[in-house]
N, C-alpha and C positions, 0 to 999 in steps of 0.2 A: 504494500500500500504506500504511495507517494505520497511527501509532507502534505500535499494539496489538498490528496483525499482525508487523511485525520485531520487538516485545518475543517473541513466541511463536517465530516461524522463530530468533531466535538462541538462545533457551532449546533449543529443539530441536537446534541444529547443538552446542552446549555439552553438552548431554547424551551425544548422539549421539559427539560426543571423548572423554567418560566413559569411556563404554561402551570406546571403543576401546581407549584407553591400558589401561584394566582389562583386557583380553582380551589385550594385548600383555605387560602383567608375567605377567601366568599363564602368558601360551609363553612368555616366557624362564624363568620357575622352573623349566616343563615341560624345557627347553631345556636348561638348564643338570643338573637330576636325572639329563639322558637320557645327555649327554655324562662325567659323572661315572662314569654305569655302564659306558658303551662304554670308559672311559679304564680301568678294572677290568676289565672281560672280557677288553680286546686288550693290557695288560700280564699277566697271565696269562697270555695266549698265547707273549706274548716268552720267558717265563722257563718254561715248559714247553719252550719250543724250546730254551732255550739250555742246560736240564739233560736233554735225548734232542732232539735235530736232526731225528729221525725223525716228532718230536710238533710242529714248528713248522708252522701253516696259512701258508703263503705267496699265499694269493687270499688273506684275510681280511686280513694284514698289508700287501698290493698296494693294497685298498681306502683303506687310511688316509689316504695323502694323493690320490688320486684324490676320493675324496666329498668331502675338504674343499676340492677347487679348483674343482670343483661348483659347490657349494652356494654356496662365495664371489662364485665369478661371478655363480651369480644373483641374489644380495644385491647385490653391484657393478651390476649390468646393472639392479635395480630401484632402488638408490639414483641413480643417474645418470637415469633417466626422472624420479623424484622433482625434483630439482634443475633439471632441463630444462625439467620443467612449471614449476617456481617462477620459475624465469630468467627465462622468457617472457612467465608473469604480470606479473610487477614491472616487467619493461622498458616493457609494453602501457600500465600503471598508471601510469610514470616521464612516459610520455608524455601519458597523460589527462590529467596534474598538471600538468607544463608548458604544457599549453593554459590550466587551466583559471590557471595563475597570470597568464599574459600578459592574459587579460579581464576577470583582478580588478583587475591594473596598470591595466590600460586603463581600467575603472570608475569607480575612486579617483583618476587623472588627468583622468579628465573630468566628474567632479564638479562640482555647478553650486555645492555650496555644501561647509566642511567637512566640517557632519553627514551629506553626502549620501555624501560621501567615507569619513566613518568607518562610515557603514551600509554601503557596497560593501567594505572591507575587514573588518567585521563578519559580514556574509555569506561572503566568502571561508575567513577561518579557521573559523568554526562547519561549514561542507562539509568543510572539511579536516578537522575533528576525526574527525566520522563516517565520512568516507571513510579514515581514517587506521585507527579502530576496526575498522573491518568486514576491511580488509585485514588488520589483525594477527591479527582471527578466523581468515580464510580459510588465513592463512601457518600458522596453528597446528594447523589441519584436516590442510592437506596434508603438515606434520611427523609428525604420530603416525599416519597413511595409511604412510607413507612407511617409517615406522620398523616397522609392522608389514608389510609389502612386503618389506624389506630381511631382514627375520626369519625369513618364515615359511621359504624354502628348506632355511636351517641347522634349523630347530626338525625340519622334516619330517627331515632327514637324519638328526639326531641322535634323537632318536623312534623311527625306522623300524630304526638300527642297535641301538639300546636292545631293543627287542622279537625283535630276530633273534639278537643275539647271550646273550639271558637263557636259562639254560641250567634 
């Protein structure tokens, strides 16, 4: 692949995060709008109930923490894949590194001359840099993936109670 084409594919994947992080502050605005109103409609409910007992919804008030141990878990259950993918990555990566350092040792040790030494340890840090680049991309992909993963169950939960409970 020519410098050309990874100038394009990371323009692409950069955008591409744009885009996401954009779409992930929208659902939390969404998010946060929805939960404001559901936190309105089911204190209203409280205090209907608590001036005629007769007017208290007790399904609707059952639901409140049931949906949010939900919706947590599935944020929990999605932040935990997130972290598992990344663990795995960086451990895979920890180890490509350690190969790749013990043959740049070896290069620069066996060096017929200094410069030949400071070219193989030249080479060594210029991969590192790139390789180091491309992972911090990759790490920052799978963060805002992640964060909207973790999101969306609460967004849908609070959304869906918003809409049901708008009278």
């Amino acid at each position: 692949m020519t410098q050309f084409d990874e100038a394009l594919k990371t323009g692409r994947r950069l955008n591409s995060d744009g885009a996401r992080a954009a779409r992930t502050a929208r659902s939390s605005g969404e998010m946060l709008q929805a939960a404001g109103d559901v936190i309105t409609a089911r204190m209203e409910i409280m205090a209907a109930g608590l001036t005629d007992p007769r007017k208290i919804d007790l399904k609707e008030l059952s639901l409140m923490s049931s949906e949010k141990t939900e919706a947590l878990s599935a944020s929990a259950a999605a932040l935990t894949r997130t972290f598992g993918d990344i663990g795995g990555r960086v451990g895979s990566s920890l180890m490509t590194e350690a190969d790749l350092v013990a043959k740049a040792a070896t290069a620069v040790a066996s060096a017929a001359t200094p410069g030949a030494a400071m070219q193989a340890q030249y080479s060594y840090a210029l991969g590192w840099w790139s390789r180091a680049a491309s992972q911090m991309l990759t790490l920052n992909s799978e963060l805002l993936k992640g964060q909207a993963d973790a999101l969306r169950p609460i967004h849908a939960t609070a959304v869906a109670n918003a809409k049901r409970l708008k009278k």
